[in-house]
N, C-alpha and C positions, 0 to 999 in steps of 0.2 A: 138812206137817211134815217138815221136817230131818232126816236120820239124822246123830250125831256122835260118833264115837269117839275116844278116848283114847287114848295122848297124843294132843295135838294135831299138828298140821304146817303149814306156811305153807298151801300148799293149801289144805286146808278152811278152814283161816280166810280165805283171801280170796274163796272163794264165798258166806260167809255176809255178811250185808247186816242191817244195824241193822230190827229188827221179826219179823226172819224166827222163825218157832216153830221150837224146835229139840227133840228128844229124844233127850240124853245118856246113852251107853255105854261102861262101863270103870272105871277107879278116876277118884277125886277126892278131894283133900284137904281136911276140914275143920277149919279157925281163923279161929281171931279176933283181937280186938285184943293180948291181951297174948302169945298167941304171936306175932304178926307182928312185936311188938317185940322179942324172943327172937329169931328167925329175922333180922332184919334186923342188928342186934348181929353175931351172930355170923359174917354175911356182910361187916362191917366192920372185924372183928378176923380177917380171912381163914380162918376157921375153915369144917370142913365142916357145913354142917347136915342133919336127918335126915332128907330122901329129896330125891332130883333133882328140881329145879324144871325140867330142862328138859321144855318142852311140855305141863305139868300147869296143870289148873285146881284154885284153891283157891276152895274154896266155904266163905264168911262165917257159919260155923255153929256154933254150942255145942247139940250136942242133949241132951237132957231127959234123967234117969233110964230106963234102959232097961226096962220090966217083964218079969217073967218069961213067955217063951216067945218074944218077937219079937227081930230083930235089932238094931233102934233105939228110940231114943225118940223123941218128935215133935224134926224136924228140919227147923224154917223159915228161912230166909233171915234175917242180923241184916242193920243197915243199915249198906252198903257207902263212906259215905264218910266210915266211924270209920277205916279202913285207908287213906286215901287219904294219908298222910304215910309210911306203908312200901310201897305200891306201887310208884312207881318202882323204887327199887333191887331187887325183887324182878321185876319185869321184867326190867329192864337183867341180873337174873342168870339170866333165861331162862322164867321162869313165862310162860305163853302166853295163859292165861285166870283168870277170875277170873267170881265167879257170887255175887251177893247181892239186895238190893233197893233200889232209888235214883238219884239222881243220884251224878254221879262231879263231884270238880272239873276245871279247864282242864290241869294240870300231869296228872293221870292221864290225860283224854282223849287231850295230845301226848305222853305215854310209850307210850299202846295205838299211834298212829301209828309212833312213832319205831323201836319194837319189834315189828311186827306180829304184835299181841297183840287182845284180843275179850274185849270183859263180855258177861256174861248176868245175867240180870236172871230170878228164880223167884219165886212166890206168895207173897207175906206174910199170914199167919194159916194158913197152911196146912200146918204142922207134919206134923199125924198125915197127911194125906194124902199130904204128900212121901215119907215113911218106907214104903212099899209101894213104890218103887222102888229101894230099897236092900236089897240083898243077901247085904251082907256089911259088918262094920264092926269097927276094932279100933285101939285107942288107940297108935300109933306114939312120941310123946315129946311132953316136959311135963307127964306126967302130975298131977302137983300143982296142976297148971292145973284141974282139974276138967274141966268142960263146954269150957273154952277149950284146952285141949290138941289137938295136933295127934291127926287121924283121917285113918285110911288108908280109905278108904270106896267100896267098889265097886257101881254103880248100873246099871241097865237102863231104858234108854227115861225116864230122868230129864226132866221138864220141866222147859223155860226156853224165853226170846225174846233173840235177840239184843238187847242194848242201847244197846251202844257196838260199831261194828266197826274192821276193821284201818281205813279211811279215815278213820277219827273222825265219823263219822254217828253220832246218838245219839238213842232214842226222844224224851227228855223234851226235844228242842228240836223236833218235829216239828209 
């Protein structure tokens, strides 16, 4: 098991290798589809959006109603290649990682390349057990987005595998 903290930096990303278990510490940001279209917009009308991509991973997530006493709600992995038409350009504006469940298309694989950038790849069906690694969570913008609003989300020993690395190695072609 990997140790990997946040931000990222070329560094760690080029020791990590498509497969490797990793366990993520630090903040991460959670959106989805219709934020990413928000965020990409606004990166194309040169506008600032709300927190620096550079060397952050955005993790593909809407989690659940939070119940009373815990910090999250179940918080699984959506599937990550709803986002693969705003990838690029949020690469290209510095996002370093990204963390869902899937295949990625060819256009996202040579943007992780061109940018050396790294998917991860987390449990699908495993919401509530994701959510014990997270520590802290707190709605940053879009909020009228609901579940899809961006989240500032700080995590300890988060799991994930790499999926795709900076080389473009990817599990699901192994």
């Amino acid at each position: 098991m990997k140790k990997v903290k946040t931000p990222l930096d070329v560094e760690t990303i080029g020791k990590l290798k498509a497969g490797d278990f990793v366990e993520i510490s630090g903040v991460i940001y959670g959106a989805r589809d219709a934020a990413h279209k928000r965020l990409v917009e606004l990166l194309k009308k040169g506008k600032k959006i709300p927190f620096d991509l550079n060397g952050q991973i955005i993790y593909y997530v809407g989690p659940t109603p939070t119940p009373p006493g815990v910090i999250i709600g179940s918080c699984g992995p959506t599937t990550s290649s709803r986002m693969d038409i705003y990838t690029p350009d949020l690469l290209k504006a510095g996002l370093k990682g990204m963390m869902g469940k899937g295949i990625r298309s060819e256009k996202v694989k040579e943007t992780i390349i061109t940018c050396g950038a790294i998917y991860f790849v987390t449990y699908g069906g495993c919401g509530a057990y994701l959510s014990q690694f997270v520590k802290k969570c707190e709605g940053i913008a879009f909020f009228e987005l609901g579940p899809e609003a961006i989240y500032k989300i700080n995590v300890e020993n988060f799991p994930a595998i790499v999926g795709i690395d900076s080389k473009g190695r990817d599990i699901y072609s192994f």
